[in-house]
C-alpha positions in Angstrom: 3.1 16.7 2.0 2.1 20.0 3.7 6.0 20.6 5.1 6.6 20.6 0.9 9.6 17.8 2.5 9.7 15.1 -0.2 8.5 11.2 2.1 10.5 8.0 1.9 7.9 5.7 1.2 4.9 5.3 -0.7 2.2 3.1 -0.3 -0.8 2.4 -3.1 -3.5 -0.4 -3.3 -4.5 -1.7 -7.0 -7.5 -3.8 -7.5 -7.7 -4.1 -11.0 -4.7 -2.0 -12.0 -6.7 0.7 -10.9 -5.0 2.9 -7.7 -7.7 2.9 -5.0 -6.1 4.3 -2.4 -2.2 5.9 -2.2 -0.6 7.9 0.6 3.4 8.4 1.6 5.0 8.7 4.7 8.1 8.6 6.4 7.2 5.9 9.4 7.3 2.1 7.4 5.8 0.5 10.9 2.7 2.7 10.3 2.6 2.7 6.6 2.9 -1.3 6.5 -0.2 -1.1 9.5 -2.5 1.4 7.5 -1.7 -0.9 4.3 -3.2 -3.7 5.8 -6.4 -1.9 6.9 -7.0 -0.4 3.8 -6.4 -4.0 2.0 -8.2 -5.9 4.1 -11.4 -3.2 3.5 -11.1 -4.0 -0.3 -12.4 -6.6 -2.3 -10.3 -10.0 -3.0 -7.5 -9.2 -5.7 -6.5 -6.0 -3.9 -2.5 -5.7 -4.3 -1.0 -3.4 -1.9 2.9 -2.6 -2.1 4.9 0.3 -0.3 8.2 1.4 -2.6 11.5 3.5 -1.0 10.8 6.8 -3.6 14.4 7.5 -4.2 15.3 3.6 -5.1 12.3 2.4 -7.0 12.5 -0.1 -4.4 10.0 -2.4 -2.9 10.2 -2.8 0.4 6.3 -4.4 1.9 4.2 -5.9 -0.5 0.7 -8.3 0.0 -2.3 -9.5 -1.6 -5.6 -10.3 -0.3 -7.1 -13.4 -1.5 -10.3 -14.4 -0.3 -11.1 -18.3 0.4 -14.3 -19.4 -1.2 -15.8 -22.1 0.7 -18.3 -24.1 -1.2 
């Protein structure tokens, strides 16, 4: 947050319960499209989730499972 202004949203990625990658942002349409990116880049088991800050709130949440075909 250079402009020190406090974001709507934040969006983190867990594999594991461990954050992997977190960022914030104003624009959900964009925040929702990086999420994806980033989670589909991970391995299966990523959780992603975007929350409104000043609510607590989840608003976008997703999961990547990857089929095994055997």
């Amino acid at each position: 947050m250079i402009t020190g202004k406090a974001s709507i949203y934040e969006a983190i990625i867990k594999v594991e319960d461990k954050i992997v990658f977190k960022t914030d942002g104003d624009d959900l349409d964009h925040l929702i499209a990086s999420l994806s990116v980033h989670c589909e880049s991970e391995k299966s088991g990523a959780e992603a989730e975007i929350i409104e800050v000043s609510t607590h709130n989840i608003v976008y949440r997703c999961h990547k499972q990857s089929a095994s075909y055997d």
